[in-house]
C-alpha positions as CSV (number, residue, x, y, z in Angstrom):
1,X,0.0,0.0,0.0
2,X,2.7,2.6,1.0
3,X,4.5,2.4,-2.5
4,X,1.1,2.5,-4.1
5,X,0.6,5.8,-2.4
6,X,4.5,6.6,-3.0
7,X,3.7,6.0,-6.8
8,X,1.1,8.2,-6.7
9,X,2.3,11.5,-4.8
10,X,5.4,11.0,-7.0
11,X,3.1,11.1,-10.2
12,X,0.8,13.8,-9.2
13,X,4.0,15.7,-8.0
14,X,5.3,15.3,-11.4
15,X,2.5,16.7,-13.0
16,X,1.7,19.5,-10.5
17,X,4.9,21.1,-11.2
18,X,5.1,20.1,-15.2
19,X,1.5,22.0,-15.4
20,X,1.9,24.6,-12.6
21,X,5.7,25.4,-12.9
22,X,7.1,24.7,-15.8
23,X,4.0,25.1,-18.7
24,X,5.9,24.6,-21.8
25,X,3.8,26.7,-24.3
26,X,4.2,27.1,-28.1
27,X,5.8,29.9,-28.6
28,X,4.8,32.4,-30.9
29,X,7.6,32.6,-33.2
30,X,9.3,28.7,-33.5
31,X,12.6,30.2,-32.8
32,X,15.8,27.8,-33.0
33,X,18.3,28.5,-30.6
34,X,20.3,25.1,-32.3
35,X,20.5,27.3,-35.3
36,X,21.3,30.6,-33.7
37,X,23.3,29.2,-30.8
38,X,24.6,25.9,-32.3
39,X,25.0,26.4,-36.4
40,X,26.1,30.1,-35.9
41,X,27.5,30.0,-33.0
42,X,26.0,33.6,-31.2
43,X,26.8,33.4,-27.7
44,X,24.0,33.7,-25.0
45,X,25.2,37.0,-23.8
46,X,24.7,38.7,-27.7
47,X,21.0,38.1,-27.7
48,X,20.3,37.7,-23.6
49,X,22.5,41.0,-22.9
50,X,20.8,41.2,-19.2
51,X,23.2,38.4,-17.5
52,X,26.6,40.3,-17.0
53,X,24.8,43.4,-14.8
54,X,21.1,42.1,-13.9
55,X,19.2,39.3,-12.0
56,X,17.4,38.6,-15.4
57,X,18.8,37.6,-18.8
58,X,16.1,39.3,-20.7
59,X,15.1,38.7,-24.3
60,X,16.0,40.7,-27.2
61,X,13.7,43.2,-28.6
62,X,11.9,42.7,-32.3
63,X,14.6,45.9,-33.0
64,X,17.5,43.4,-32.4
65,X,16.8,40.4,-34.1
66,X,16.0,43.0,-37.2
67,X,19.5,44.1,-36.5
68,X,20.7,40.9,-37.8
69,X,18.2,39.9,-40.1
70,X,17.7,43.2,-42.2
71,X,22.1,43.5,-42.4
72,X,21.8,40.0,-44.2
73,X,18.8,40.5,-47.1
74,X,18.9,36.4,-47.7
75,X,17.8,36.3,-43.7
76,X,14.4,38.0,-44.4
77,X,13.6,35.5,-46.7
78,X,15.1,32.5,-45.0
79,X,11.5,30.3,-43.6
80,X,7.8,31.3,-42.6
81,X,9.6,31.9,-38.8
82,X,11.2,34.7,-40.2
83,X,8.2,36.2,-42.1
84,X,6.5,35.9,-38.6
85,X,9.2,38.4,-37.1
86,X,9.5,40.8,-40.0
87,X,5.6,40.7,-39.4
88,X,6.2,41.9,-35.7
89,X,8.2,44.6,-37.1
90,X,6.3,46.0,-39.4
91,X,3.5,46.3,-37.2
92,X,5.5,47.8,-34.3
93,X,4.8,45.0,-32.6
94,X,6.7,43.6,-29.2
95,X,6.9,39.5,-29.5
96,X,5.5,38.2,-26.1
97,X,7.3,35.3,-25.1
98,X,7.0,32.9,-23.0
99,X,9.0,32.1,-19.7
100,X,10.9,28.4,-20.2
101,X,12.6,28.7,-16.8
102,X,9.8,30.2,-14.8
103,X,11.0,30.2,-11.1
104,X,8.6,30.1,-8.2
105,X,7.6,34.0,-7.1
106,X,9.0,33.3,-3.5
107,X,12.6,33.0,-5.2
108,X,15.0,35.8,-6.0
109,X,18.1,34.3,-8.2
110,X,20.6,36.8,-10.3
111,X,22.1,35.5,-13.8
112,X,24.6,38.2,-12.7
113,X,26.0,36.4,-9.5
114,X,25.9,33.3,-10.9
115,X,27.7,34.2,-14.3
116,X,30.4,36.1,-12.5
117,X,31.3,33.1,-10.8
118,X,32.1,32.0,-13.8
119,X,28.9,29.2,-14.7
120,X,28.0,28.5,-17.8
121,X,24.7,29.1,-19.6
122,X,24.2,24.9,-19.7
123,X,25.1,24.3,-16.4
124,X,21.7,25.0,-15.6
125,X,19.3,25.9,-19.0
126,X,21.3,22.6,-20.8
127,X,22.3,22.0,-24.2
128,X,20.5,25.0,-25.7
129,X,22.8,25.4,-29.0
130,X,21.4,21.2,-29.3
131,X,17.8,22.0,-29.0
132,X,15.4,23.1,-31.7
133,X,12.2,23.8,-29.3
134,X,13.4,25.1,-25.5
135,X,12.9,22.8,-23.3
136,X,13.6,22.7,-19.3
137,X,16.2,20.2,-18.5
138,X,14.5,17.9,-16.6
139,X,15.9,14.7,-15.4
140,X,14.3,11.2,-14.2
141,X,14.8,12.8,-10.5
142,X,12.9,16.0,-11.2
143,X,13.3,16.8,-7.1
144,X,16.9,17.5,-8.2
145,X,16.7,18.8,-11.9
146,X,17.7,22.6,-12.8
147,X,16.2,25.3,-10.5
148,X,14.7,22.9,-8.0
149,X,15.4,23.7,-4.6
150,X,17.5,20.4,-3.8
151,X,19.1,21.0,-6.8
152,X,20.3,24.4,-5.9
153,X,21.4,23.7,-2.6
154,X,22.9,20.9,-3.7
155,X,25.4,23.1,-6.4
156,X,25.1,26.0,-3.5
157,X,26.7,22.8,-1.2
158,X,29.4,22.0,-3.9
159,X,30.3,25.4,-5.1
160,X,30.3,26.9,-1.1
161,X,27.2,29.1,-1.9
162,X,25.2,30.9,0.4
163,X,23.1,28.4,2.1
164,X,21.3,30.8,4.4
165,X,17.6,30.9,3.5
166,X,17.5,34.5,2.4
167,X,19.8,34.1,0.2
168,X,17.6,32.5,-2.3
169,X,14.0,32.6,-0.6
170,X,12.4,36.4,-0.6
């Protein structure tokens, strides 16, 4: 009976913080970071400019991916994802995207603390220049995948992080 009921918090745990945490929604322009990131090879910090000097990464506006795409004409034309953007432009139009890594509200973390002591982007958001659609890394022990509590504390632990609860809590 006990791992019956094990089974099930575990399952209904899983799905509570799939569905309530970490929604993955379609974005509204299909855009591939494996192309960007991987083929191309733009760092993180080009396009996510907030992570050297503020708590979030931030995405770049319609004004900066037009930066890129209007210097190279054969970008404009490139595939219906791209039509979809020059659409947002020409209608003076902010892209609303979704959050991927959507912390809890009770928790305060800084890309800027983290990247100055020198973490990389994948430590925590994964293989990013591998994947076509964003996904949160999960693992098969979600209790300690990427911004979980056990699995900060855990890399606060190994890394000799703060470990006091305001540190991370607000």
């Amino acid at each position: 009976m006990a791992v019956v009921i094990l089974t099930l918090v575990t399952y209904v745990g899983w799905i509570v913080l799939d569905n309530v945490f970490y929604r993955q929604q379609a974005q509204p322009i299909a855009f591939p970071h494996d192309l960007h990131a991987g083929q191309r090879q733009i760092a993180c910090q080009y396009c996510h400019r907030g992570v050297n000097h503020a708590d979030i990464a931030g995405v770049p506006s319609v004004q900066e991916c037009m930066d890129c795409h209007q210097a190279i004409p054969k970008l404009l034309k490139e595939s219906v994802e791209v039509q979809k953007l020059k659409g947002y432009w020409d209608r003076k139009e902010p892209i609303k995207w979704f959050k991927v890594y959507q912390l809890p509200e009770h928790v305060r973390f800084s890309h800027q603390a983290h990247i100055a002591r020198g973490f990389d982007c994948a430590y925590c958001h994964g293989q990013v220049q591998e994947m076509k659609v964003l996904k949160f890394p999960w693992t098969s022990a979600w209790w300690h995948s990427p911004g979980t509590m056990g699995w900060c504390l855990q890399c606060h632990r190994d890394n000799k992080g703060p470990q006091d609860c305001s540190a991370c809590h607000k």
